[in-house]
Backbone of each chain as nested JSON, in Angstrom:
{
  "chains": [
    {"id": "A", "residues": [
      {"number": 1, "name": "UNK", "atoms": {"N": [100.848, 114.75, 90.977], "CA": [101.135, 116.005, 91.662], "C": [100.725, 115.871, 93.116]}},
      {"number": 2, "name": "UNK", "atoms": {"N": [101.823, 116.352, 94.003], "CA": [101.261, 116.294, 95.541], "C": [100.035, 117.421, 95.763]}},
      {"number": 3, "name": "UNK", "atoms": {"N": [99.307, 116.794, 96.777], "CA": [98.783, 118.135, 97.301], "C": [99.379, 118.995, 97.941]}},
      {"number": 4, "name": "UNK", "atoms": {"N": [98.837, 120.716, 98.169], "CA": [99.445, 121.197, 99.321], "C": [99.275, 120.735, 100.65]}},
      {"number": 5, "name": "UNK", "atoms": {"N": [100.147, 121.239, 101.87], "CA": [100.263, 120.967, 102.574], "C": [98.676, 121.554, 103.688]}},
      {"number": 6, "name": "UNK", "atoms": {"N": [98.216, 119.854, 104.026], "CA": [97.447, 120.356, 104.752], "C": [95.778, 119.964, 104.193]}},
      {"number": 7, "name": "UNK", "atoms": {"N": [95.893, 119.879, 102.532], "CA": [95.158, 119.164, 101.87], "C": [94.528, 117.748, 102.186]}},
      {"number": 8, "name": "UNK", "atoms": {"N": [93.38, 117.747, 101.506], "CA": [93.363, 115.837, 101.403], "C": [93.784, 115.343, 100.561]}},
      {"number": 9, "name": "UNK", "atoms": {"N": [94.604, 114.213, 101.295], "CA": [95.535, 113.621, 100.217], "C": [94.895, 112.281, 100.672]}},
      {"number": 10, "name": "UNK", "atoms": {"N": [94.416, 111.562, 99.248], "CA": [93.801, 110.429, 98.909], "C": [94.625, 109.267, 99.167]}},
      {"number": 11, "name": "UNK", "atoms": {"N": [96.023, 109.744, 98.772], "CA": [97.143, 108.621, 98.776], "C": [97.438, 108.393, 99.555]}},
      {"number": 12, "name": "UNK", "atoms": {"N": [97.386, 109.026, 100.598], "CA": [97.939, 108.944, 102.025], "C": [96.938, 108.461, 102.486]}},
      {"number": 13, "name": "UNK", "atoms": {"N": [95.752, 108.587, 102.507], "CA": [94.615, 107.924, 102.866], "C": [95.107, 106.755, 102.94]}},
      {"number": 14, "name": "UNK", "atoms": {"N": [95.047, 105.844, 101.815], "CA": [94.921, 104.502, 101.263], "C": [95.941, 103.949, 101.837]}},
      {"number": 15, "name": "UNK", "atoms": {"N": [97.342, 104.671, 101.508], "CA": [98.916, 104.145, 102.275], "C": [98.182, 103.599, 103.822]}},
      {"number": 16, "name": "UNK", "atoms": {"N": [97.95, 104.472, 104.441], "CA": [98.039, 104.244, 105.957], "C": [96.685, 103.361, 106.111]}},
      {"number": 17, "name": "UNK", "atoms": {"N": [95.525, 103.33, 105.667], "CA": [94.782, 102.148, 105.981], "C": [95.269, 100.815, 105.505]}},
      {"number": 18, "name": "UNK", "atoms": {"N": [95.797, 100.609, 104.494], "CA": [96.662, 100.072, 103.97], "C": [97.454, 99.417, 104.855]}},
      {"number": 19, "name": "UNK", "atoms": {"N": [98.397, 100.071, 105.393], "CA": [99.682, 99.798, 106.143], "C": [98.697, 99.181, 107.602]}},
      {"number": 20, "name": "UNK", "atoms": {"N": [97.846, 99.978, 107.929], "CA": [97.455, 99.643, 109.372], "C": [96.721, 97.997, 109.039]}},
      {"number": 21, "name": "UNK", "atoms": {"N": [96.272, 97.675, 108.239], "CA": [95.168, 96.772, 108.228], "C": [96.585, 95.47, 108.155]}},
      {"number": 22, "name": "UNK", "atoms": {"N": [97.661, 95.766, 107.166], "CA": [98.785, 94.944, 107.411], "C": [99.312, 94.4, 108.74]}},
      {"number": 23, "name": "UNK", "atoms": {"N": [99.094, 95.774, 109.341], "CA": [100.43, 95.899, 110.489], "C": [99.04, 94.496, 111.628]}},
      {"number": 24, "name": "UNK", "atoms": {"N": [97.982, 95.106, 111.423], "CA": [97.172, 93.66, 112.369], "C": [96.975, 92.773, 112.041]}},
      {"number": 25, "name": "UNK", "atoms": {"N": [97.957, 92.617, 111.224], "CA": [97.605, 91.178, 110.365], "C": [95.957, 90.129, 109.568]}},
      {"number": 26, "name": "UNK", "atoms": {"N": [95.647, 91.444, 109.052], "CA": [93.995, 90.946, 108.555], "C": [94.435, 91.382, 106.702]}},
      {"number": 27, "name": "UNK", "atoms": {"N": [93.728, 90.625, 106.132], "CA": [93.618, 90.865, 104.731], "C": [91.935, 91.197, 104.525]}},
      {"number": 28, "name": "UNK", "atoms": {"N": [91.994, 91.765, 103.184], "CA": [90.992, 92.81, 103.155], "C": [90.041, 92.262, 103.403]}},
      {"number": 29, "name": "UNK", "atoms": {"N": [89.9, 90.631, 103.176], "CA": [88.212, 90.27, 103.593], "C": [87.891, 89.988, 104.736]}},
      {"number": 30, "name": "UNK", "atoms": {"N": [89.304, 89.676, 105.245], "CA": [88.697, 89.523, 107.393], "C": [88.54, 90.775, 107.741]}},
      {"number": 31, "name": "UNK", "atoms": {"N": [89.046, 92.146, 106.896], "CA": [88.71, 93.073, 107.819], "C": [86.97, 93.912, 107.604]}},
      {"number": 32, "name": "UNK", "atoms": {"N": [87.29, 93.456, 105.955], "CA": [85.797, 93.229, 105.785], "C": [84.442, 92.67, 106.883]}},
      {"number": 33, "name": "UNK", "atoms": {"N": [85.072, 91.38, 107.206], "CA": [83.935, 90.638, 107.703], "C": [83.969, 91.177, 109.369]}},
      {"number": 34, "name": "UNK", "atoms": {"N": [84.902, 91.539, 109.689], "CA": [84.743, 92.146, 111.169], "C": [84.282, 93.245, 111.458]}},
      {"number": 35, "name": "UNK", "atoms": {"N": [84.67, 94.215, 110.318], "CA": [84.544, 95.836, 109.968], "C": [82.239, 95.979, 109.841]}},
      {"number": 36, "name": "UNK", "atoms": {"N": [82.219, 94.681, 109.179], "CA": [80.745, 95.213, 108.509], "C": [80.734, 95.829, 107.224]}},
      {"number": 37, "name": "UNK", "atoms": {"N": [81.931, 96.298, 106.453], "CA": [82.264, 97.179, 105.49], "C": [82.166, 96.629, 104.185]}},
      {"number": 38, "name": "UNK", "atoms": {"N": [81.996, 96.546, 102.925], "CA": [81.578, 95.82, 101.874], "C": [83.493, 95.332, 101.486]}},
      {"number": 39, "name": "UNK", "atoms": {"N": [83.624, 94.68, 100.848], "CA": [85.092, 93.901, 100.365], "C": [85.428, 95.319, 99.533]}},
      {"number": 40, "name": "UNK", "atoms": {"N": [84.885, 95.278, 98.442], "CA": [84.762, 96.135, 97.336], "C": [84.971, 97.723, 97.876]}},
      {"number": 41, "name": "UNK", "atoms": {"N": [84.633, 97.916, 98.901], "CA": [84.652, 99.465, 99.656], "C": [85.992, 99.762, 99.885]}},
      {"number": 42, "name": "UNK", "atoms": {"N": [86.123, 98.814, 100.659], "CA": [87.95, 97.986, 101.415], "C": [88.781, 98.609, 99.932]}},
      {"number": 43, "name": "UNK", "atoms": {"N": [88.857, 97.566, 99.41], "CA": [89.93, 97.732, 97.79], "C": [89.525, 98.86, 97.662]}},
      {"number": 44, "name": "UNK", "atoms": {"N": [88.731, 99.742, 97.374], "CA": [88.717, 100.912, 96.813], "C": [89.442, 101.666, 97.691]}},
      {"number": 45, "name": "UNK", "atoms": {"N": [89.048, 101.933, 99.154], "CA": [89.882, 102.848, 99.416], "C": [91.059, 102.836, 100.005]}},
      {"number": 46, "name": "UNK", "atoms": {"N": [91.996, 101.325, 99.752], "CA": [93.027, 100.982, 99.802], "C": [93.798, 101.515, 98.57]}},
      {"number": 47, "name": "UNK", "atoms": {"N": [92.711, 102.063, 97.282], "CA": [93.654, 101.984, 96.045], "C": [93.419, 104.311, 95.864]}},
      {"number": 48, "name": "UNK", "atoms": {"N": [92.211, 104.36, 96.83], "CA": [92.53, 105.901, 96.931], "C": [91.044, 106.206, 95.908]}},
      {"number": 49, "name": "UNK", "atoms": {"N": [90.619, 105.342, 95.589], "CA": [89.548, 105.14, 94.743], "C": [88.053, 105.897, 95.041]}},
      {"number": 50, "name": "UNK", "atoms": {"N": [87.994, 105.555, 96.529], "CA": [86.933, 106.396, 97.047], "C": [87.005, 106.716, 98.859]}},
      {"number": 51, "name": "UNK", "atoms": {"N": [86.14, 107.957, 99.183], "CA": [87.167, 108.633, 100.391], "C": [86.36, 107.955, 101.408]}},
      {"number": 52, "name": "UNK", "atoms": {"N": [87.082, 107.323, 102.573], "CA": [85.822, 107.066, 103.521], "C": [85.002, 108.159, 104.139]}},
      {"number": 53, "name": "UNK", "atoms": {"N": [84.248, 107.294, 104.666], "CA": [82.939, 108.05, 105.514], "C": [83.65, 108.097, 107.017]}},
      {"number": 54, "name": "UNK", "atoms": {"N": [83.094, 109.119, 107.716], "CA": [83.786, 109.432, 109.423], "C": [83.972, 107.962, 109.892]}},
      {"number": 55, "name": "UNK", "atoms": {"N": [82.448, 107.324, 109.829], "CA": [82.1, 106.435, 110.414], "C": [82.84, 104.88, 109.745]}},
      {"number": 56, "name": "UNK", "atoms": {"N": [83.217, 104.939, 108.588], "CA": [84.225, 103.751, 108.054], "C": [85.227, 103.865, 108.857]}},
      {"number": 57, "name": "UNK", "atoms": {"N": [85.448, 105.143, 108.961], "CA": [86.965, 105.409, 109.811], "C": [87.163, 104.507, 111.67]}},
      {"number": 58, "name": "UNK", "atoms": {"N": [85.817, 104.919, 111.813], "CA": [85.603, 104.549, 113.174], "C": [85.666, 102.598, 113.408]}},
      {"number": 59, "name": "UNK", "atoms": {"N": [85.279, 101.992, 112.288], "CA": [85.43, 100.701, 111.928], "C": [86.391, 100.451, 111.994]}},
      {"number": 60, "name": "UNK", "atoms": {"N": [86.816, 100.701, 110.7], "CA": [88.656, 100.299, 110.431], "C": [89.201, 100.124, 111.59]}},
      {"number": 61, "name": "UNK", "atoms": {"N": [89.555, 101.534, 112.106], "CA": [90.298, 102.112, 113.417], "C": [89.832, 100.673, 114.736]}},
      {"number": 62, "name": "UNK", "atoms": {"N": [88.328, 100.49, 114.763], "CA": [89.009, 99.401, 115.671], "C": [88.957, 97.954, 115.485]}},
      {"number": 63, "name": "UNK", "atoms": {"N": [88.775, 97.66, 114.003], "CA": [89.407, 96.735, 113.236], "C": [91.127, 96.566, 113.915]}},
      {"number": 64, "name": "UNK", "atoms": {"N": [91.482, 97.449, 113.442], "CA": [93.412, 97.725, 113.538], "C": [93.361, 97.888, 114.913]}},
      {"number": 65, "name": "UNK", "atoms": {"N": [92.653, 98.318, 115.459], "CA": [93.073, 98.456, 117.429], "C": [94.425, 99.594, 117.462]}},
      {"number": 66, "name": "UNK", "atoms": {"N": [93.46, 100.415, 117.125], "CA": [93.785, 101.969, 117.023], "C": [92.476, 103.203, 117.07]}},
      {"number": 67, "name": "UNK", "atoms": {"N": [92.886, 104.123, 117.949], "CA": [91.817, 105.24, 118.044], "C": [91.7, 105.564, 116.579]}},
      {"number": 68, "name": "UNK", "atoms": {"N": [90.653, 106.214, 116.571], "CA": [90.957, 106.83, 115.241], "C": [91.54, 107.888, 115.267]}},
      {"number": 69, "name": "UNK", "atoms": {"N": [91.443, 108.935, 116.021], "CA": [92.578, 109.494, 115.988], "C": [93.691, 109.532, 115.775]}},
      {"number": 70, "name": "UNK", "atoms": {"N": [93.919, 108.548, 116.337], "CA": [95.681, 107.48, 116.104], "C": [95.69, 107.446, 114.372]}},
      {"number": 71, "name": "UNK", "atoms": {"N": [94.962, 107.119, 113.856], "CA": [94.595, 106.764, 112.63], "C": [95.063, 108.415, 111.845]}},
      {"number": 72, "name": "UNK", "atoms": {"N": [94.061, 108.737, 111.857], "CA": [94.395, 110.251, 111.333], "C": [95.636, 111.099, 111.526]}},
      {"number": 73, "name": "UNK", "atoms": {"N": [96.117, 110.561, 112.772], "CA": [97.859, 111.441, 112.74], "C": [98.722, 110.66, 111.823]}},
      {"number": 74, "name": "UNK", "atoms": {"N": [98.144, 109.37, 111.859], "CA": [99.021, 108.744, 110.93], "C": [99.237, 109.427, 109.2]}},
      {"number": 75, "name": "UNK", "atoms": {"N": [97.573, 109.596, 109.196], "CA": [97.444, 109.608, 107.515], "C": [98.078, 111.15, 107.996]}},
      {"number": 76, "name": "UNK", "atoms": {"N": [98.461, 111.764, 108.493], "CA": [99.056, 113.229, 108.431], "C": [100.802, 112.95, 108.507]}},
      {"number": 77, "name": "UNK", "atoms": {"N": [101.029, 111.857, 108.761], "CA": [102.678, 111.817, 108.655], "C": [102.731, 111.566, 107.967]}},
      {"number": 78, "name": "UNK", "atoms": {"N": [101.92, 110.556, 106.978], "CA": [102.261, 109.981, 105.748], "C": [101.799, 110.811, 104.664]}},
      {"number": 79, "name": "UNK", "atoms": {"N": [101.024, 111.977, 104.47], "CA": [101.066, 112.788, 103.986], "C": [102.081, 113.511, 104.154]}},
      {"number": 80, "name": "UNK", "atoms": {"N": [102.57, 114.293, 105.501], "CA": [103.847, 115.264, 105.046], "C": [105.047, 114.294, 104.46]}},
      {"number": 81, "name": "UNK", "atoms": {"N": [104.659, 113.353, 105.026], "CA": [106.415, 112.604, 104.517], "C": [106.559, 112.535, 102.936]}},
      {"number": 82, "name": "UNK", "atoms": {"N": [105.324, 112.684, 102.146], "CA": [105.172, 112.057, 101.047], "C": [105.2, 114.029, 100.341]}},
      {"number": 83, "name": "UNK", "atoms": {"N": [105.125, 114.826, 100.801], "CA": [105.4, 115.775, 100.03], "C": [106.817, 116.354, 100.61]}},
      {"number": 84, "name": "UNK", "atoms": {"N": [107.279, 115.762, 101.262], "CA": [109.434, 115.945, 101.624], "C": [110.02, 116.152, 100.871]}}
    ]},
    {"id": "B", "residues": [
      {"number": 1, "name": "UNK", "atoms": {"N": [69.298, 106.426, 123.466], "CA": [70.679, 105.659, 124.265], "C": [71.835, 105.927, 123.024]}},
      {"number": 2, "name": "UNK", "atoms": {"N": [72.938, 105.906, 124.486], "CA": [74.162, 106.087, 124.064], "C": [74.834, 104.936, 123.184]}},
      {"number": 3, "name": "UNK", "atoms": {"N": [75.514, 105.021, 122.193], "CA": [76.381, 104.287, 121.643], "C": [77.448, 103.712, 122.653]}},
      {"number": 4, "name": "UNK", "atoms": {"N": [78.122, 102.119, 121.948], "CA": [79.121, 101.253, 123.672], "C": [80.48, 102.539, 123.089]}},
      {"number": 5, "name": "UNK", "atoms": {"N": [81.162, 102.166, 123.956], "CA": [82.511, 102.939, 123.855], "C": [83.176, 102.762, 122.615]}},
      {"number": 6, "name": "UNK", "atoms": {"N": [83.383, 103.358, 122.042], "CA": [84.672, 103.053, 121.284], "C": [83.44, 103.027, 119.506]}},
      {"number": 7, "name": "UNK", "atoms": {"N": [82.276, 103.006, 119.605], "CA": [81.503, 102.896, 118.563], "C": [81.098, 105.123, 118.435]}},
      {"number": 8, "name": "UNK", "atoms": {"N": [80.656, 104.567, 116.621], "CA": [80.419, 105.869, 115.966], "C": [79.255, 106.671, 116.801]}},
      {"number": 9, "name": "UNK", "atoms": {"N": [79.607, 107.915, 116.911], "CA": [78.377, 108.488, 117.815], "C": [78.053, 109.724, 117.15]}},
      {"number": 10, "name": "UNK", "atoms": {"N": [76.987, 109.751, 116.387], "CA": [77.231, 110.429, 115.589], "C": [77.104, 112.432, 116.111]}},
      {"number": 11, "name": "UNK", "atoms": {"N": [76.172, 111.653, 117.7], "CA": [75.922, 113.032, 118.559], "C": [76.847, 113.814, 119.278]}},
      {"number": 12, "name": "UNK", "atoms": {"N": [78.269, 112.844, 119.183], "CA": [79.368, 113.723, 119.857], "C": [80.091, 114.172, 118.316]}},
      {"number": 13, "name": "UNK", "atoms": {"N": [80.256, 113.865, 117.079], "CA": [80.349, 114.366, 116.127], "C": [79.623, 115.694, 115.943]}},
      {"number": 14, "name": "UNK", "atoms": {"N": [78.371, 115.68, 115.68], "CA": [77.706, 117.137, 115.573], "C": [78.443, 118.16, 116.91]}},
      {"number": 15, "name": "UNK", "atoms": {"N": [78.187, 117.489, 117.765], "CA": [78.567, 118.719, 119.326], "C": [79.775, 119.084, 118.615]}},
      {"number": 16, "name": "UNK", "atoms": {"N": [81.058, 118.45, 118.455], "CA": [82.522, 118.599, 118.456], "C": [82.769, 119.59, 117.186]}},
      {"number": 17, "name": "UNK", "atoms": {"N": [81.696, 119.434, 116.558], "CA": [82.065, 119.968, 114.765], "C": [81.676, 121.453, 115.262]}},
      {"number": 18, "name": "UNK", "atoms": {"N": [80.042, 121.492, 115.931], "CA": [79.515, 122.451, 115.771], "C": [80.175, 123.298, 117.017]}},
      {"number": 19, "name": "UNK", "atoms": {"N": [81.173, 123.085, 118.375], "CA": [81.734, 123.543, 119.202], "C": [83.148, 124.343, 118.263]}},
      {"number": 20, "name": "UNK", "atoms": {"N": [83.559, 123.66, 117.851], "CA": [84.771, 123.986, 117.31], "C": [85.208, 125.147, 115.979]}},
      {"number": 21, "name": "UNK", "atoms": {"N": [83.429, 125.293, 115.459], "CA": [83.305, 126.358, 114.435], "C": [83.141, 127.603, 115.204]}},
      {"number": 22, "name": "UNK", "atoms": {"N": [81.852, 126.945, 116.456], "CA": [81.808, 128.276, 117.171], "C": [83.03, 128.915, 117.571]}},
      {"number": 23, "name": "UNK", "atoms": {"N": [84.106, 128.101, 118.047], "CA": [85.259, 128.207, 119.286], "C": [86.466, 129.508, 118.103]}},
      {"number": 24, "name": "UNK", "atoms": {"N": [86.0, 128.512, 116.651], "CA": [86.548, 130.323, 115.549], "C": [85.77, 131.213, 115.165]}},
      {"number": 25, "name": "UNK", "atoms": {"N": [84.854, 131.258, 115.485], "CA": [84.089, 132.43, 115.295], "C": [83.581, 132.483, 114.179]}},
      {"number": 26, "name": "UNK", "atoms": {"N": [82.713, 131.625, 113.451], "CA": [82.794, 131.433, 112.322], "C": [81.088, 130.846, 112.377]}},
      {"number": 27, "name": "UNK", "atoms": {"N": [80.052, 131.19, 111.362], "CA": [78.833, 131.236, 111.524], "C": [79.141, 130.219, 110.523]}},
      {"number": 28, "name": "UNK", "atoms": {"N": [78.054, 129.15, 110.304], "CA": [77.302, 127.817, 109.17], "C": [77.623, 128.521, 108.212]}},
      {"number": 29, "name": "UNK", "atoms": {"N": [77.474, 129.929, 107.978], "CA": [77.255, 130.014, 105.999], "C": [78.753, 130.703, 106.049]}},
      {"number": 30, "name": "UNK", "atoms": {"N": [79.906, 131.207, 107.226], "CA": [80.669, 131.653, 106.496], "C": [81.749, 130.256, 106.932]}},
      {"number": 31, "name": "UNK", "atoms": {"N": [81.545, 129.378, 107.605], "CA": [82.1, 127.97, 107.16], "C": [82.211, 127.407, 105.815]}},
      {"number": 32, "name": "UNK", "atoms": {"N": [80.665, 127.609, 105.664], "CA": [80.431, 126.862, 104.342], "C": [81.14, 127.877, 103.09]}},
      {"number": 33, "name": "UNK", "atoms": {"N": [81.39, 129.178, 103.354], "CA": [82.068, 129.638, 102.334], "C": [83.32, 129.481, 102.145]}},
      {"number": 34, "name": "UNK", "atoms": {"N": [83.817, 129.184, 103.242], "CA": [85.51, 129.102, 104.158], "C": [85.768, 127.669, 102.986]}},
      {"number": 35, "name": "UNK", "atoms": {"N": [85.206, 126.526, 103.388], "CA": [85.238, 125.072, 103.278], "C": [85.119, 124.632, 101.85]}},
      {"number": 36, "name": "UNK", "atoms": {"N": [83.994, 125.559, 101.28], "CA": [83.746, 124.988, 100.057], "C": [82.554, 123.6, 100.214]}},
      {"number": 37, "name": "UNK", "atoms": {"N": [82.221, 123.858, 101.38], "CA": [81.23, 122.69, 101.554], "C": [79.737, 123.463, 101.501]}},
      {"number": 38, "name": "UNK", "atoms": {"N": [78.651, 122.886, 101.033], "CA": [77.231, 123.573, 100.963], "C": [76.322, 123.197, 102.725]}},
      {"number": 39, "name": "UNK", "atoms": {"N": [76.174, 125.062, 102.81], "CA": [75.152, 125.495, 103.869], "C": [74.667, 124.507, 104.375]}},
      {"number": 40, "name": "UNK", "atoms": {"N": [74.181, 123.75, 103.181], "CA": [72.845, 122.812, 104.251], "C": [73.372, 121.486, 104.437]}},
      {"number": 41, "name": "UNK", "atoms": {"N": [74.784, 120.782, 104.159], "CA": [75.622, 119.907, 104.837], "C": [76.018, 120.236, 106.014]}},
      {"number": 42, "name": "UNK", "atoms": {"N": [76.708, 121.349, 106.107], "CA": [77.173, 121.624, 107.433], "C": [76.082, 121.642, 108.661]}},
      {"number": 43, "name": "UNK", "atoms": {"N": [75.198, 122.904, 108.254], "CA": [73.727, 121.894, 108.614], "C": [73.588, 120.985, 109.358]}},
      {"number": 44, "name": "UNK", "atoms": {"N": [73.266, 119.854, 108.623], "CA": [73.018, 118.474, 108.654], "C": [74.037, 117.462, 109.597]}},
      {"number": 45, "name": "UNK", "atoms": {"N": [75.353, 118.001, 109.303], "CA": [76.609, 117.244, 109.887], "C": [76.464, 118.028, 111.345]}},
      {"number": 46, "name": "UNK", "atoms": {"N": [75.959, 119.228, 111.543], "CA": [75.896, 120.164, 113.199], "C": [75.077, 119.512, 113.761]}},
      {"number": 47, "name": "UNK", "atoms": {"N": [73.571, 118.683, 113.465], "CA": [72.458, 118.024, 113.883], "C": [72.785, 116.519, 113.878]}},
      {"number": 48, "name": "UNK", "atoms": {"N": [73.854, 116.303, 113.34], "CA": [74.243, 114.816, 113.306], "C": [72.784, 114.085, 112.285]}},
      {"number": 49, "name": "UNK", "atoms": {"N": [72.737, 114.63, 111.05], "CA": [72.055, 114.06, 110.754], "C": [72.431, 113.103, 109.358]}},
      {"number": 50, "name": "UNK", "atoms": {"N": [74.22, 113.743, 109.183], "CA": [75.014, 113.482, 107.978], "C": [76.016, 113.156, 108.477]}},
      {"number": 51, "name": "UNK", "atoms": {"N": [76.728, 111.782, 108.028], "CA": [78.521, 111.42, 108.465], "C": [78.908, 112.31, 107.565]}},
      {"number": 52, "name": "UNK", "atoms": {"N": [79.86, 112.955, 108.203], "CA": [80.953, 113.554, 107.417], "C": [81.91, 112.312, 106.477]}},
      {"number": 53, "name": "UNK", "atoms": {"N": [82.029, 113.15, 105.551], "CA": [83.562, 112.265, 104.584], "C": [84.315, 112.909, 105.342]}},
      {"number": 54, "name": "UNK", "atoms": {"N": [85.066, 111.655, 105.257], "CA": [86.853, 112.289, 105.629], "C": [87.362, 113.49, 104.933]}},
      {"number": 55, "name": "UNK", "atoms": {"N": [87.232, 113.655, 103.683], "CA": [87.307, 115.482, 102.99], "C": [86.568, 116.468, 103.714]}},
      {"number": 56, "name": "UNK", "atoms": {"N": [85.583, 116.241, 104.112], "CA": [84.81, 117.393, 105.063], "C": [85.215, 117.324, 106.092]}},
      {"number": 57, "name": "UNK", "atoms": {"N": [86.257, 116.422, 106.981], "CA": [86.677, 116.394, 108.182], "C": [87.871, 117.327, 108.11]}},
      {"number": 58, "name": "UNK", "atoms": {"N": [88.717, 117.125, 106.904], "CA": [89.855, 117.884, 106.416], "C": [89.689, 119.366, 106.082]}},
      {"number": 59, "name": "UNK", "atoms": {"N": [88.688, 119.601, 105.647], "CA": [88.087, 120.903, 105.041], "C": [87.502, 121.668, 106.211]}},
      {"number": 60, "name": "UNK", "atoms": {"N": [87.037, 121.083, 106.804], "CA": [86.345, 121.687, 108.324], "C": [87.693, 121.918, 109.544]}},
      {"number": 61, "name": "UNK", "atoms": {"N": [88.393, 121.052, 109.283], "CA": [90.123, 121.121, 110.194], "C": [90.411, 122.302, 109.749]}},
      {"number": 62, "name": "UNK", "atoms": {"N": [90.886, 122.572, 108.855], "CA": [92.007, 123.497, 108.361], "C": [91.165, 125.101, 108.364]}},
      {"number": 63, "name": "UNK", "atoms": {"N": [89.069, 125.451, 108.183], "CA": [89.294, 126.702, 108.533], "C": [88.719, 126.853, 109.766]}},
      {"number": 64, "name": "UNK", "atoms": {"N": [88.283, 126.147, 110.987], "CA": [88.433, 126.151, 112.208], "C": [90.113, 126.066, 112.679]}},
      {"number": 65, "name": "UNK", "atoms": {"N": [91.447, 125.928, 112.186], "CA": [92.513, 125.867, 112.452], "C": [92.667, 124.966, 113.807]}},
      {"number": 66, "name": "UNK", "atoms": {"N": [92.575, 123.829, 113.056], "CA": [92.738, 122.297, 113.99], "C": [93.452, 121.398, 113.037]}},
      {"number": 67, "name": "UNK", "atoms": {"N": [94.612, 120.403, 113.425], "CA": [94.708, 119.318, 112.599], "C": [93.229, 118.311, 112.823]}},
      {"number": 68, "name": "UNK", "atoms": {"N": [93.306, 117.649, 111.666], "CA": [92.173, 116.581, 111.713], "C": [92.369, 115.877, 112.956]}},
      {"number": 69, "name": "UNK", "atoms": {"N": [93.353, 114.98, 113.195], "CA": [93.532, 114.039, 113.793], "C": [93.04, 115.014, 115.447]}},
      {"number": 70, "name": "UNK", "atoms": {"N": [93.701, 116.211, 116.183], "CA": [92.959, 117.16, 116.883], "C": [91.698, 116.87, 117.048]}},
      {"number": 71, "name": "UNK", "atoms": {"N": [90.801, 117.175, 115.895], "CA": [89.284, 117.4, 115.792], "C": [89.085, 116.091, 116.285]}},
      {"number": 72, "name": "UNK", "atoms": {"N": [89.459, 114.846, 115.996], "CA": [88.678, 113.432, 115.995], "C": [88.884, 113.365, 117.393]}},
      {"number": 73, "name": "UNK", "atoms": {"N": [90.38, 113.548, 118.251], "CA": [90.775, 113.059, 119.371], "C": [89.278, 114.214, 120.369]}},
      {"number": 74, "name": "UNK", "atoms": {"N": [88.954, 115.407, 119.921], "CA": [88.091, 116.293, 120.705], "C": [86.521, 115.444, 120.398]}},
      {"number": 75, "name": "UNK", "atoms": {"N": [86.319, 114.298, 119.404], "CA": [85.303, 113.757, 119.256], "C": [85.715, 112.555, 120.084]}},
      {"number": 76, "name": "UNK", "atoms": {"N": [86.41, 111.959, 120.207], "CA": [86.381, 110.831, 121.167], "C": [86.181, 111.41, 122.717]}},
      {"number": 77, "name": "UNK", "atoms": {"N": [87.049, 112.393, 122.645], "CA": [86.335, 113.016, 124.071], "C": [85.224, 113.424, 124.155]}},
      {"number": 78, "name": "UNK", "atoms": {"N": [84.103, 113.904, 123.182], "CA": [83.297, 113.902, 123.863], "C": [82.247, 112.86, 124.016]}},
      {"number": 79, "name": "UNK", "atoms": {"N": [82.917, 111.772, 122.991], "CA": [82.05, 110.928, 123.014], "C": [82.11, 109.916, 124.715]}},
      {"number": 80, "name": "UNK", "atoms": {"N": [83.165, 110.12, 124.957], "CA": [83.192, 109.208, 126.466], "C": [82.71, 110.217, 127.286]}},
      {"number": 81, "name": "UNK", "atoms": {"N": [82.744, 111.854, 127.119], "CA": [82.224, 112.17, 128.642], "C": [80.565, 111.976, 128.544]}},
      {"number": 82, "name": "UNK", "atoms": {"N": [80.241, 111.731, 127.359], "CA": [78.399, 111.565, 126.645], "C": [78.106, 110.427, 127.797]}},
      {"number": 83, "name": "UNK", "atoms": {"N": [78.996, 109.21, 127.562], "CA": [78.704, 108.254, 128.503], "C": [79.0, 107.589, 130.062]}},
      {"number": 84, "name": "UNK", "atoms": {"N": [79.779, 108.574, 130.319], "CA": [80.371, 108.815, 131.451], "C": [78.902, 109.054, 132.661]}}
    ]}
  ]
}
C-alpha cells in the first residue's frame, strides 16, 4: 500500500539512495568505507529496512556529491512518482 | 568550534528546527502533539542534543508546512552563515 501523499515513504527512501550511490558509481562497501557508515546499515536502508539518521543523510549526500537537500527532493519525486 | 563545510552540524539543525516551529506558531508540546513525536525529543532535537531520523524530519516538515527537502536546504543555510 502507498503512503499518503506527503508521508514517509521508506521505499522511496531506499530507491533514491539506491539510485544515487549507483549514479556515482560506488557499491555499497566503497560507500561504506568513505561514508564511515557500517556495510550492514548501507543494505538495510537500501532495502527500506531501517530509516536513516539526519546525519547518515549528511554522509551519503556527500558520498554521492550531492547536497542533501538535493537528496531529499529527490526522495520527494520518487515518492510522488511512485503514488501516480 | 564549528564543523568544515559541508559536514553534520548538529547546531544549525537545532536553530533551523527550532526557528521554523516558531516561524508556525506552534509551541514544543503542541508540535509534539501535531507530529506524533514525544515532548522531550523535540526537546532534545531544539538543543541539538538528538539527530533527528529522517521520519522526524518528515513529521516536523509537514506540521510546520515545509517540504523536507525546504527544511534541510534552510539547514545548510544556516549551517554556512554559522561559519561564515
Amino acid at each position: 500500500m502507498s503512503p499518503n501523499s506527503g508521508d514517509y515513504d521508506a521505499g522511496a527512501v531506499a530507491r533514491t539512495l539506491r539510485q544515487a550511490r549507483l549514479d556515482a558509481h560506488l557499491t555499497q562497501e566503497r560507500l561504506a568505507q568513505q561514508s564511515g557508515l557500517h556495510p550492514t546499515y548501507i543494505s538495510l536502508l537500501e532495502r527500506g529496512r531501517s530509516v536513516p539518521s539526519l546525519r547518515a543523510i549528511w554522509l551519503i549526500a556527500r558520498c554521492v556529491k550531492l547536497r542533501p537537500s538535493t537528496l531529499l527532493a529527490r526522495i520527494e519525486q520518487e515518492s510522488d512518482a511512485s503514488r501516480a
